[in-house]
DSSP file (Angstrom, degrees, kcal/mol; ACC not computed):
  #  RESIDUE AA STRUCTURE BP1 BP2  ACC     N-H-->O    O-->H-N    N-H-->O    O-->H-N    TCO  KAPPA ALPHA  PHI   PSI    X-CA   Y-CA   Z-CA
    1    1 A X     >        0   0    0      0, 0.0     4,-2.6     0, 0.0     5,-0.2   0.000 360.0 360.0 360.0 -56.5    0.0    0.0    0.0
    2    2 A X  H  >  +     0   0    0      2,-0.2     4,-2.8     1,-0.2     5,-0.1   0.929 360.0  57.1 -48.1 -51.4    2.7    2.6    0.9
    3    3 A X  H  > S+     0   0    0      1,-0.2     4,-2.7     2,-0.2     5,-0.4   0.933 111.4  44.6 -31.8 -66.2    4.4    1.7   -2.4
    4    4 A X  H  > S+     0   0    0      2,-0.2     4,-3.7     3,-0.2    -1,-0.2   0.927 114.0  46.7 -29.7 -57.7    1.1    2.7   -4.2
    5    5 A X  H  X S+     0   0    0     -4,-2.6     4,-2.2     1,-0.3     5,-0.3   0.988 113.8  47.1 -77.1 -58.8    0.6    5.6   -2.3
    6    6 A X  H  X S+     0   0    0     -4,-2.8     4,-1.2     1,-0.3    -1,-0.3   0.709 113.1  52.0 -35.2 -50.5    4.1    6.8   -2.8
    7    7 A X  H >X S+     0   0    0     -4,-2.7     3,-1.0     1,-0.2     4,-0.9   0.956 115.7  32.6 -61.5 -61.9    4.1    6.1   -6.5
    8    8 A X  H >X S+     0   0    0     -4,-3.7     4,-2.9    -5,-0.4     3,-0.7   0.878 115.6  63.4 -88.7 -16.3    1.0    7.7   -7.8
    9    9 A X  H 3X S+     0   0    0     -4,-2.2     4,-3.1     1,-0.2    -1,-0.2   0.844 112.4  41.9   4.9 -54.7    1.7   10.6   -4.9
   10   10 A X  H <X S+     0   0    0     -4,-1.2     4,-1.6    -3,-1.0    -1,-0.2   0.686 109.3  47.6 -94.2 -33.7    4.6   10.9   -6.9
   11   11 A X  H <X S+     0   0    0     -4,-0.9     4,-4.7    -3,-0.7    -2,-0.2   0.890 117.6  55.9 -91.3 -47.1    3.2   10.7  -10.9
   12   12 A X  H  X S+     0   0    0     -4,-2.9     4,-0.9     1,-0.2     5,-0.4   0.958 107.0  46.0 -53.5 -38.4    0.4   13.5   -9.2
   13   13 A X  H  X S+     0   0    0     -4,-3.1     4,-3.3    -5,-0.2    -1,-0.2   0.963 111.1  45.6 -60.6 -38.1    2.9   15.7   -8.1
   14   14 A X  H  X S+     0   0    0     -4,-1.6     4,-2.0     2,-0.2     5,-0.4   0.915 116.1  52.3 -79.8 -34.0    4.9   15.7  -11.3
   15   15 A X  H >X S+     0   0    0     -4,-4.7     3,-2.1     1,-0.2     4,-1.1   0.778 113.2  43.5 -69.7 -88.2    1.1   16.1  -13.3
   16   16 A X  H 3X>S+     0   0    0     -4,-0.9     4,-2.0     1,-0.3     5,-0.9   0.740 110.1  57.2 -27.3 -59.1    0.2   19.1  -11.2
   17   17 A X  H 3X5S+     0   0    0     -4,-3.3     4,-2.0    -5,-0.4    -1,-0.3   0.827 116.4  35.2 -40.2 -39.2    3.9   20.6  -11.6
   18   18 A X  H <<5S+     0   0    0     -3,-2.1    -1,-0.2    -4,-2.0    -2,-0.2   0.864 116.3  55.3 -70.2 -36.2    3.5   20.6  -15.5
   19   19 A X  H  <5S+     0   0    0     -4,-1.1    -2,-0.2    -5,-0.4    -1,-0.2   0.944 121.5  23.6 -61.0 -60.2    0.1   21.4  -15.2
   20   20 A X  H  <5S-     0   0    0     -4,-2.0    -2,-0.2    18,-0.6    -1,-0.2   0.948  86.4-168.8 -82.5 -40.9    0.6   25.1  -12.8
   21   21 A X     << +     0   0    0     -4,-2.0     2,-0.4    -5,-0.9    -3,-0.1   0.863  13.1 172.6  33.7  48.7    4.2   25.7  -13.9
   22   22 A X        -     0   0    0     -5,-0.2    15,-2.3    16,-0.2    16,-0.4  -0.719  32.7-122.7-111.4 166.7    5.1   27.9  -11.8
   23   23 A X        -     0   0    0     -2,-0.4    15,-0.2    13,-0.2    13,-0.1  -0.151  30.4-121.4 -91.3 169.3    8.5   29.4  -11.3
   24   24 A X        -     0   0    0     11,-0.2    -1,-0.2     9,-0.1     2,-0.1  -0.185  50.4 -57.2 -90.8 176.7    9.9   29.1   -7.9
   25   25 A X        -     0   0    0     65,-0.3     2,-1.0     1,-0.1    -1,-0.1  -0.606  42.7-127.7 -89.4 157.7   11.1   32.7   -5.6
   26   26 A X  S    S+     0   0    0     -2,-0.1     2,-0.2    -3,-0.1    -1,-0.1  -0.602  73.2 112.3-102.6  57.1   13.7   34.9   -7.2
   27   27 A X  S    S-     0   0    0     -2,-1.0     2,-0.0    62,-0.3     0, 0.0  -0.856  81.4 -95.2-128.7 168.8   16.0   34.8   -3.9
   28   28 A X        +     0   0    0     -2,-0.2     2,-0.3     2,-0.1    -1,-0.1  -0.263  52.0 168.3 -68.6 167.0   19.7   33.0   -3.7
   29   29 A X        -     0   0    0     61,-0.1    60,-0.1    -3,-0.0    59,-0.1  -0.790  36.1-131.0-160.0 173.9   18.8   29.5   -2.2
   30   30 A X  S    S+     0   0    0     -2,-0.3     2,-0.5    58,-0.1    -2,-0.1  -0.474  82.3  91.7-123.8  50.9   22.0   26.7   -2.4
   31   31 A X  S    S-     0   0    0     57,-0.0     2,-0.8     2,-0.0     0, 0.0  -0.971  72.0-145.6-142.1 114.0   19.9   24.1   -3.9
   32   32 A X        +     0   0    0     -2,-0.5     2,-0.5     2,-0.0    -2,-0.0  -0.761  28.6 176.8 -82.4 113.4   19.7   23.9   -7.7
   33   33 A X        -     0   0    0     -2,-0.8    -9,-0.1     1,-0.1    -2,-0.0  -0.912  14.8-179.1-128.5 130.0   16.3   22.8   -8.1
   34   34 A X        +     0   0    0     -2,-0.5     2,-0.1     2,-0.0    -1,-0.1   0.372  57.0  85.6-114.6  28.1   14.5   22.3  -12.1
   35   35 A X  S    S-     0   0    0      1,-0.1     2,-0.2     2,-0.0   -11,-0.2  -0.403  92.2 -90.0-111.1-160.0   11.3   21.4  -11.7
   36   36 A X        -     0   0    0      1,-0.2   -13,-0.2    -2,-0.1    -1,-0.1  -0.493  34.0-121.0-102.6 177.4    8.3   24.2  -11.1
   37   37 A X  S    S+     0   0    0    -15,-2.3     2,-0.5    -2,-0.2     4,-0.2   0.993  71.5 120.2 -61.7 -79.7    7.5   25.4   -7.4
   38   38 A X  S    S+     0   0    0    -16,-0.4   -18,-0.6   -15,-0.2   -17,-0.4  -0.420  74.4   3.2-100.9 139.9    4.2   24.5   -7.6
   39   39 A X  S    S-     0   0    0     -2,-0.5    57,-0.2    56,-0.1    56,-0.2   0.603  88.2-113.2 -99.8 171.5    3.1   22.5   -5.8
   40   40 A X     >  -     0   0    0     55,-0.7     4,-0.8    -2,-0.2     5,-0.1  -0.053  25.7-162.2 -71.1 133.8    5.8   21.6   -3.4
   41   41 A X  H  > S+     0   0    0     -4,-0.2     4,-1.9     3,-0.1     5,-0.3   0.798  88.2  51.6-108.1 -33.2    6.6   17.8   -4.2
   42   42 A X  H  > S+     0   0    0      1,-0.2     4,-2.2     2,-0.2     5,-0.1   0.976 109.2  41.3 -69.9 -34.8    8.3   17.4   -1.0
   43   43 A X  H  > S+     0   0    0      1,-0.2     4,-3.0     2,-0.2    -1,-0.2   0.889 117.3  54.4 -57.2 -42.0    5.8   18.7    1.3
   44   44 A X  H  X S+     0   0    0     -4,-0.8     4,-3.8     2,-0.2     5,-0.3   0.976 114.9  41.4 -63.9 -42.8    3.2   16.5   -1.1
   45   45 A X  H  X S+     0   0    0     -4,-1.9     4,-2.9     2,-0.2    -2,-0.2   0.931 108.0  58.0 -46.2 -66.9    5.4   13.2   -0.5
   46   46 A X  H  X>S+     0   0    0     -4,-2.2     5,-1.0    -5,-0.3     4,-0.8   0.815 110.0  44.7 -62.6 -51.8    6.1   13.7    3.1
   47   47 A X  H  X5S+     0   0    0     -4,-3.0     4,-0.5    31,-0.2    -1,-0.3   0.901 116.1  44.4 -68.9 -18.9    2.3   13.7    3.8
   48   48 A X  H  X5S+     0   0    0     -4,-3.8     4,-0.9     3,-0.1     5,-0.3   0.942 126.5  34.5 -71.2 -23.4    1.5   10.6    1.5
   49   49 A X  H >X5S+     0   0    0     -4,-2.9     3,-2.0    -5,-0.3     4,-1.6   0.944 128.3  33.6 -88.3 -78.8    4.5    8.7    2.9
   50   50 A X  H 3X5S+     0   0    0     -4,-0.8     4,-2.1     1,-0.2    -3,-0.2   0.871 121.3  45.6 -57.2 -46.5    4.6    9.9    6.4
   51   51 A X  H 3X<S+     0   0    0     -5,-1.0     4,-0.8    -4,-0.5    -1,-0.2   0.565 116.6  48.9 -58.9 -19.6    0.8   10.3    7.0
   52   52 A X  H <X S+     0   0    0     -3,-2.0     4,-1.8    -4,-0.9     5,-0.4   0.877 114.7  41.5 -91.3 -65.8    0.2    6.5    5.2
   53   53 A X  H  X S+     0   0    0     -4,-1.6     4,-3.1    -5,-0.3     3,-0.3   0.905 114.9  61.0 -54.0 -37.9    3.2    4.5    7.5
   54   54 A X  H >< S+     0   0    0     -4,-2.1     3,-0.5    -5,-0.3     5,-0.2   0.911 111.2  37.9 -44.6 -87.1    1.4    6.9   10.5
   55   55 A X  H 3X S+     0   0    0     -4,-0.8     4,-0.6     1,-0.3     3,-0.3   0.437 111.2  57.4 -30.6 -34.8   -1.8    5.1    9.8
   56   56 A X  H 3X S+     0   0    0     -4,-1.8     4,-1.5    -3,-0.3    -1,-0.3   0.773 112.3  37.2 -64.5 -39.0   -0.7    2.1    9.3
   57   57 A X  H << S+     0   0    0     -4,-3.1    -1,-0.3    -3,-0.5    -2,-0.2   0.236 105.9  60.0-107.4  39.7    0.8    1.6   12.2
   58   58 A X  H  4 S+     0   0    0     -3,-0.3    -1,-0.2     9,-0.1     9,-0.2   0.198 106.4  52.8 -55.4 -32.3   -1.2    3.2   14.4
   59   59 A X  H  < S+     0   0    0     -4,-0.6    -2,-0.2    -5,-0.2    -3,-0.2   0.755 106.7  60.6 -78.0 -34.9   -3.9    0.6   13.2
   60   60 A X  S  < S+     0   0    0     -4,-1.5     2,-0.5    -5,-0.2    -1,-0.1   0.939  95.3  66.3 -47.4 -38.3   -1.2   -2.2   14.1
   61   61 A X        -     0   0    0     -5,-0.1     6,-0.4     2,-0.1     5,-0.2  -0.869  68.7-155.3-128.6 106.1   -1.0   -1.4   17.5
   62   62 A X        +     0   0    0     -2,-0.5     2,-0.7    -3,-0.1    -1,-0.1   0.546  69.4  88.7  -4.4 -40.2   -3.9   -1.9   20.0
   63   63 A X    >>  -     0   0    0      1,-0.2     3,-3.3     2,-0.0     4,-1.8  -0.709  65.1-152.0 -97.7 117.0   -2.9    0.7   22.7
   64   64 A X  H 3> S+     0   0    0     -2,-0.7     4,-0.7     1,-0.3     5,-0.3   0.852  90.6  61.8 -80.4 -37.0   -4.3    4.0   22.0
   65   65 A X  H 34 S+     0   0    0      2,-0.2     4,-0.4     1,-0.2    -1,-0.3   0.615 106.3  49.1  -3.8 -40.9   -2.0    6.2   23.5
   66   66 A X  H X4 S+     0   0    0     -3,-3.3     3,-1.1     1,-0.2     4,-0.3   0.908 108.0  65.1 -99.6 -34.2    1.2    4.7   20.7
   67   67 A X  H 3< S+     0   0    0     -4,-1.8     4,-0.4    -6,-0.4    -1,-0.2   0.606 107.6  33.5 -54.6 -14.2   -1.7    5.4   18.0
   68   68 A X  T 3X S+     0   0    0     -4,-0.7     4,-1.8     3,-0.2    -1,-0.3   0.528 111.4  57.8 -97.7  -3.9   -1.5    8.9   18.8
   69   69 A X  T X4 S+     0   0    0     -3,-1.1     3,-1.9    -4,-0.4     2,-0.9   0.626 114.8  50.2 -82.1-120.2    2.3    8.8   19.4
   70   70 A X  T 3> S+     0   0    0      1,-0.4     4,-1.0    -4,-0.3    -1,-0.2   0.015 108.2  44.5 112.0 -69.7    2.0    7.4   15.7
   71   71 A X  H 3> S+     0   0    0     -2,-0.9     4,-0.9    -4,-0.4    -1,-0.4   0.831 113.2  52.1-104.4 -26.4   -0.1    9.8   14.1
   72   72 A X  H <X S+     0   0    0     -3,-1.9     4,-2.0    -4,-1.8    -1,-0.3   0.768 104.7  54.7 -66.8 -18.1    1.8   12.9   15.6
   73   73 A X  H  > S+     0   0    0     -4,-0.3     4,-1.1     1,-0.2    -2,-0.2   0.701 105.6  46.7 -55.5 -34.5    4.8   12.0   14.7
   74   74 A X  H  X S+     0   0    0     -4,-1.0     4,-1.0    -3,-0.3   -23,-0.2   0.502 113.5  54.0 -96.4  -8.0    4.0   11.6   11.1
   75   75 A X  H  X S+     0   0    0     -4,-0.9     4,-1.4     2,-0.1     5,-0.2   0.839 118.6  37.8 -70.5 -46.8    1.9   15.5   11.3
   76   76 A X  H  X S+     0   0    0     -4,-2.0     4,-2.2     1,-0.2    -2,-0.2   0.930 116.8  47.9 -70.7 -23.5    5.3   17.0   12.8
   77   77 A X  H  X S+     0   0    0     -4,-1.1     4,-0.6     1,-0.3    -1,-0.2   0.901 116.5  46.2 -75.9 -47.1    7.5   15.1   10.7
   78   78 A X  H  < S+     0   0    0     -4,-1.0    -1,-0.3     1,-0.2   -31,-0.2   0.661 114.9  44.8 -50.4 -35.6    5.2   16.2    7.9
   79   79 A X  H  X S+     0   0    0     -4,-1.4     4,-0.6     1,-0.2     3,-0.4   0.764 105.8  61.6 -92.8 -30.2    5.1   19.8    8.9
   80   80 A X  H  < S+     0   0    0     -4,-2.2    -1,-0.2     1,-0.3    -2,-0.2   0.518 107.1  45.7 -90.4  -0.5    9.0   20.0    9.6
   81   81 A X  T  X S+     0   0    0     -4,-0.6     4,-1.5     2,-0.2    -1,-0.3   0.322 117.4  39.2-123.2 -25.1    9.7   19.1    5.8
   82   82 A X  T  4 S+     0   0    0     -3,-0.4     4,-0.4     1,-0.2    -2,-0.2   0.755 116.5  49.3-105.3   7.5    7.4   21.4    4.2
   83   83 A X  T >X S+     0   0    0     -4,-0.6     4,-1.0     2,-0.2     3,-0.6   0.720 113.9  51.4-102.7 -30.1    8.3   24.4    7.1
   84   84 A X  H 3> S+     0   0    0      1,-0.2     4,-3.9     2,-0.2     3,-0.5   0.952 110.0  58.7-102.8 -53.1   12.8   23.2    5.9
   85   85 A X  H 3<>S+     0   0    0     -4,-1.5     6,-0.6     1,-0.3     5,-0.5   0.613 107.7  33.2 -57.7 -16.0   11.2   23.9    2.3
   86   86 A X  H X45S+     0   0    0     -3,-0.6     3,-0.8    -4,-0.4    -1,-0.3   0.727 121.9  58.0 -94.7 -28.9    9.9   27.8    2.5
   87   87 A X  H 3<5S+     0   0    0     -4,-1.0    -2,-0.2    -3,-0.5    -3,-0.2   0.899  99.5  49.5 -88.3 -33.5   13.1   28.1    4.9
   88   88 A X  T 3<5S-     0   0    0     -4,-3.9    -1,-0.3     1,-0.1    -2,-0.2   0.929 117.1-121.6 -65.4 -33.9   15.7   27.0    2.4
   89   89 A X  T < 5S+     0   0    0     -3,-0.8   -62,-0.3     2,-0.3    -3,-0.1   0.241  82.5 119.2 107.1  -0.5   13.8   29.8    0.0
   90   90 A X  S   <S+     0   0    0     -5,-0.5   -65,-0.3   -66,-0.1     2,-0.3   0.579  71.8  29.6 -64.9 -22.7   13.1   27.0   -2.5
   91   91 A X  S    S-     0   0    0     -6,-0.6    -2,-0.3    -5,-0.2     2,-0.2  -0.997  76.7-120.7-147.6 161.9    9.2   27.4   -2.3
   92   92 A X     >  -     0   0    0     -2,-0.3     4,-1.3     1,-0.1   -52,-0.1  -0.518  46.3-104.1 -90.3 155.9    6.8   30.1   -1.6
   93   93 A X  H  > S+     0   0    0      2,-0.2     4,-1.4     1,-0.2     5,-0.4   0.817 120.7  60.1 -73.9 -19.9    4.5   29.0    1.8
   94   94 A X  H >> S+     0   0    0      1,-0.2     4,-4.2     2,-0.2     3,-2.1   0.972  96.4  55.8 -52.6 -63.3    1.6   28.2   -1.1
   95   95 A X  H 3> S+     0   0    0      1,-0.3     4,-3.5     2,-0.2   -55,-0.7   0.903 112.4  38.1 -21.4 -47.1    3.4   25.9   -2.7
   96   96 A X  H 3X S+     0   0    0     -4,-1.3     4,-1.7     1,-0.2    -1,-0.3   0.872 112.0  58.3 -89.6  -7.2    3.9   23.8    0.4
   97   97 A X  H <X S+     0   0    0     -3,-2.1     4,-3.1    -4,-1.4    -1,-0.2   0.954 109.7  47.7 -67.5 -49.2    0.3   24.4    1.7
   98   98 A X  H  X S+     0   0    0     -4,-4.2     4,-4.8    -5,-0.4     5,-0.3   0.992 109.9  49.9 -55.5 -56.6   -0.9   22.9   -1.5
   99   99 A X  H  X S+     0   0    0     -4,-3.5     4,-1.7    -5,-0.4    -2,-0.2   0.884 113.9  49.0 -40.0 -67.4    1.4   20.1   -1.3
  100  100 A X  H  X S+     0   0    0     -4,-1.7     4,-2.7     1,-0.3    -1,-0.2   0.748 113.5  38.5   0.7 -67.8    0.2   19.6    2.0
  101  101 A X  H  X S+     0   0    0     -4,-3.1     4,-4.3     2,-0.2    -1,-0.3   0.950 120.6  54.7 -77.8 -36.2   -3.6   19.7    1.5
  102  102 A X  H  X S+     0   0    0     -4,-4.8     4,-1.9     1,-0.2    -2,-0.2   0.885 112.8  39.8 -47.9 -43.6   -2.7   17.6   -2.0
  103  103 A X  H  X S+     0   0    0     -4,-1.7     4,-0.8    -5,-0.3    -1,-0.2   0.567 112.5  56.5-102.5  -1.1   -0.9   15.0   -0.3
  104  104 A X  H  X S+     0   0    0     -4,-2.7     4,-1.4    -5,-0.2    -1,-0.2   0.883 107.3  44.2 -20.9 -81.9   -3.2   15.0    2.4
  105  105 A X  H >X S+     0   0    0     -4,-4.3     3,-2.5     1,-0.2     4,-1.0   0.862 115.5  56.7 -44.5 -64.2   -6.3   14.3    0.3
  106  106 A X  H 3X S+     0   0    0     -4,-1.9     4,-1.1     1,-0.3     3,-0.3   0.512 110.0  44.5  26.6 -80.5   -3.8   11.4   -1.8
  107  107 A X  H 3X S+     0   0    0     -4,-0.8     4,-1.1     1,-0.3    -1,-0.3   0.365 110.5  51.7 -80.8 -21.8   -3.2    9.8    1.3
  108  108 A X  H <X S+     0   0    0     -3,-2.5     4,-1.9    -4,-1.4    -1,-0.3   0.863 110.2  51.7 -61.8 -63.3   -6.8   10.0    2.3
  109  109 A X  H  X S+     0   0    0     -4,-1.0     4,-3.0    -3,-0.3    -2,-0.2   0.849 112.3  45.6 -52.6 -50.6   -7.8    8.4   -1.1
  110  110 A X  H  X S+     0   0    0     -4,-1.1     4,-2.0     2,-0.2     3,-0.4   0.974 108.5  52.0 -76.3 -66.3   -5.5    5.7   -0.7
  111  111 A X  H  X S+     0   0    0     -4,-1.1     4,-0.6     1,-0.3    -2,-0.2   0.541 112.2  49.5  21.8 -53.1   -6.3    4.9    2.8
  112  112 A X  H  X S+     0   0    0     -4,-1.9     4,-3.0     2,-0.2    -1,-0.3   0.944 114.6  45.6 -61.6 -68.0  -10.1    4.7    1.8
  113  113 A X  H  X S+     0   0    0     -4,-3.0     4,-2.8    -3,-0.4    -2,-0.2   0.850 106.5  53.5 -22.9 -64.3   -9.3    2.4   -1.1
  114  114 A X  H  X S+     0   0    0     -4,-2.0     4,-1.2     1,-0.2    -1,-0.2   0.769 113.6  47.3 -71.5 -30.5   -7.1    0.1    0.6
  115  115 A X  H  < S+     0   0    0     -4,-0.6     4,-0.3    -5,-0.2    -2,-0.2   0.844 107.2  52.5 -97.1 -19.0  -10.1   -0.3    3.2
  116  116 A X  H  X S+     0   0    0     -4,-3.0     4,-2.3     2,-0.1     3,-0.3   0.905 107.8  55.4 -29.3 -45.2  -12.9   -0.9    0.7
  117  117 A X  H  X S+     0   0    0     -4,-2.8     4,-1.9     1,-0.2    -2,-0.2   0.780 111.0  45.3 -63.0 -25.5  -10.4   -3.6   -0.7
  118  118 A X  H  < S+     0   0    0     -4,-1.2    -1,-0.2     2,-0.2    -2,-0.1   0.433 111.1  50.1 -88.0  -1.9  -10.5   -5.0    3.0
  119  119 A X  H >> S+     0   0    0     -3,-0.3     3,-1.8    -4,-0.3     4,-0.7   0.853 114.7  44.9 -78.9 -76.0  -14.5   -4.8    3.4
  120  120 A X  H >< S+     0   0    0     -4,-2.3     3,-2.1     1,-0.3    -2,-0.2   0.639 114.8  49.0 -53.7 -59.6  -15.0   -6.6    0.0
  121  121 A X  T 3< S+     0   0    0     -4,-1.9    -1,-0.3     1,-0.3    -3,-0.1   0.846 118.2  40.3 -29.2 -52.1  -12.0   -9.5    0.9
  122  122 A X  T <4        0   0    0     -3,-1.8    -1,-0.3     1,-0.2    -2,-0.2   0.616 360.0 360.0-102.0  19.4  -13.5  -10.1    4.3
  123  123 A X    <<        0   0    0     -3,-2.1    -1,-0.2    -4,-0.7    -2,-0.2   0.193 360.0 360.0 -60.5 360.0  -17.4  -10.0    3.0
């Protein structure tokens, strides 16, 4: 499932990137980067990837307490990657919001999927 999500995460970001094209901010940054700004493909990643293993293993484990130890870990983890990206000067704070809310929904989608596929199997 993570593989999924990660993969078409990955094929969405790149369609949205061609799709808005927009140039990134006109300050020095030390990162050569040549794909468009928006939307931020790390910020989008880092919630389908962290926010899916969050969820999965927070449904692994019985005790609710490490399910929220779990699922905050993968928000901050999530937040500190798209918060590293405006700070390096490599993206404008839309960019990474979008990612954000994009790779949110994604991760949502997938998450949804993958438990329809686990109704029908155990129907």
């Amino acid at each position: 499932m993570v593989t999924a999500a990660v993969a078409g995460g990955e094929a969405l970001s790149t369609v949205l990137k061609v799709a808005f094209d927009r140039q990134r901010p006109d300050i020095f940054h030390t990162t050569r980067d040549f794909t468009a700004s928006f939307p931020s493909g790390h910020a989008m990643l880092s919630a389908v990837t962290f926010l899916t293993l969050g969820a999965l293993l927070a449904r692994a484990n019985p005790d609710r307490r490490v399910k929220g130890y779990f699922v905050a870990l993968a928000v901050f983890l999530t937040i500190m990657v798209g918060m590293s990206r405006i700070y390096f000067g490599v993206h404008y704070p839309t960019d990474v919001l979008a990612g954000w809310c994009v790779g949110s929904a994604w991760a949502i989608f997938c998450w949804s999927g993958a438990h329809c596929i686990e109704q029908r199997r155990g129907s």
